[in-house]
N, C-alpha and C positions, 0 to 999 in steps of 0.2 A: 280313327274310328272308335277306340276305345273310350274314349272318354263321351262318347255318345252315350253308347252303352248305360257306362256308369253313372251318367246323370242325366238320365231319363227322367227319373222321381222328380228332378228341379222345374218347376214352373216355369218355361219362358216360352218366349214367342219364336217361330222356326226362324224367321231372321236372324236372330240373336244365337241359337245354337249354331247355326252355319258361318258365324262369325268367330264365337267364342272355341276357343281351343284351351288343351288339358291343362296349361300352365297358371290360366286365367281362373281355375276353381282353387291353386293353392291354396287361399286365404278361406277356402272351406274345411281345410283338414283332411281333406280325402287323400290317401294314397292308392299304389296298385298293391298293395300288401293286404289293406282295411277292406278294397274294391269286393270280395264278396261280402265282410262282415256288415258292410253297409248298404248293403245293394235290399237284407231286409228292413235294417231301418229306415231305405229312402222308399220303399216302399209303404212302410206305417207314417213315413211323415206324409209321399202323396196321398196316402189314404186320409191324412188328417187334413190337409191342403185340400182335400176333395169337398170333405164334411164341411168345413168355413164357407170353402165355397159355396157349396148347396144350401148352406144355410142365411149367405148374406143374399144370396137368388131368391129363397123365401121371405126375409126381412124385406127384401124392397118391392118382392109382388105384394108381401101384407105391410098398410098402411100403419106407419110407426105412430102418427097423429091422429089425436080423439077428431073423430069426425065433429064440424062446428054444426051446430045443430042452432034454430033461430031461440031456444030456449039457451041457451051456453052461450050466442050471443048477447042474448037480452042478458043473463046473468052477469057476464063479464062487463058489460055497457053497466049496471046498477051497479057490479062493483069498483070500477072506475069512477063513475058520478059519486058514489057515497064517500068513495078516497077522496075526490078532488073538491066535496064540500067539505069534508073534514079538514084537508088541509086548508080551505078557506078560512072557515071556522076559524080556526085555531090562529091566522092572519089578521083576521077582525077581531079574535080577543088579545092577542096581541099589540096589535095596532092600539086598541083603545086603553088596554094597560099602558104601553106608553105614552099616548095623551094623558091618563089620569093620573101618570106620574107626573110629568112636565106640566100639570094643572096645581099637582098639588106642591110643585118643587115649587112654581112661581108665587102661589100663595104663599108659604111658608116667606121667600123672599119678602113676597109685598109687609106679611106681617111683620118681619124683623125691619126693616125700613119703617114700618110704624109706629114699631118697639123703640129705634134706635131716634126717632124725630122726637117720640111724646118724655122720652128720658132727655133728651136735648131742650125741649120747653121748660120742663121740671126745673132743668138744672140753669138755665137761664132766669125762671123766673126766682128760685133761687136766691141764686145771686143780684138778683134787681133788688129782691126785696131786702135781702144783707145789705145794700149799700144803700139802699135808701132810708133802713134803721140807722144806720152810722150817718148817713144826714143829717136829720131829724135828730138826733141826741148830737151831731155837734154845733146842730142849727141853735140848740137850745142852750145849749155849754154858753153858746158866743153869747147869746141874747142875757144868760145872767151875768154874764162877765160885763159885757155892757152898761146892765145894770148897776154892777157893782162900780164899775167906772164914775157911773152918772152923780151917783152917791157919793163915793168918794170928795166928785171936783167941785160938787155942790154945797158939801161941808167943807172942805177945803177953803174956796172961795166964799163963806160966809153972808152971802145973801141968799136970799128966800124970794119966790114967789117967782111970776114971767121969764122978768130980765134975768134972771140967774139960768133959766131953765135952757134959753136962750143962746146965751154965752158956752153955757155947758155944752149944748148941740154942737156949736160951730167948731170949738174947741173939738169935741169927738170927733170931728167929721176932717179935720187936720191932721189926726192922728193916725 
């Protein structure tokens, strides 16, 4: 019955005291030595266990939430719409930044493919026209070397006029 007594001040429910016995507050610190030193501090602590208490009874008669009022709803609903255009906003200028990159990545591509064709004609027509100077000047090489030939087989062969000119042909054209 002692330990009734002594832990009166402890909050519990009378079940639980009719259960619990002296051995089971050990791991409270309490002896029978301390049993009056504490008997007023278990009274300042029920006194404090009392106040929490009385005070969380007042916290939940008075309402801990702002009353929603239809102006605080209206406000919250405008502040939700004006977040969730903003975050659109901010989706559609995103979004069309990266179209107008991938617009301007592909241009850029197209141009360099028109950079890299019209340098590829260049350099073809280039070289058409190099090798078609080295025709031409050794079209003309052969043509006085010909020449020179015709001369040559013409004086060589000592007649003049048709028949020589003639012979001279047939003769180059064997060679």
């Amino acid at each position: 019955m002692t330990h009734v007594k002594r832990f009166q001040g402890i909050p519990m429910s009378k079940s639980m005291r009719g259960l619990c016995k002296e051995e089971d507050y050990v791991f409270l610190g309490t002896s029978e030595n301390t049993t009056k030193e504490t008997a007023e501090g278990a009274g300042a602590l029920e006194d404090d266990w009392r106040e929490k208490k009385e005070e969380r009874v007042r916290d939940e008669e008075e309402p801990k939430h702002t009353i929603i009022t239809p102006q605080a709803t209206e406000k919250t609903h405008t502040l939700c719409l004006s977040i969730s255009v903003c975050v659109c906003v901010f989706q559609v200028r995103w979004r069309l930044e990266r179209e107008q990159q991938e617009k301007e990545r592909l241009r850029e591509i197209e141009e360099g493919k028109k950079e890299r064709e019209q340098q590829w004609r260049t350099h073809v027509a280039h070289v058409a026209s190099s090798q078609e100077k080295t025709l031409q000047d050794r079209l003309a090489r052969l043509r006085r070397f010909r020449e020179f030939q015709r001369k040559v087989l013409v004086e060589e062969s000592g007649m003049e006029g048709g028949a020589a000119g003639l012979a001279v042909n047939q003769l180059l054209t064997r060679m």
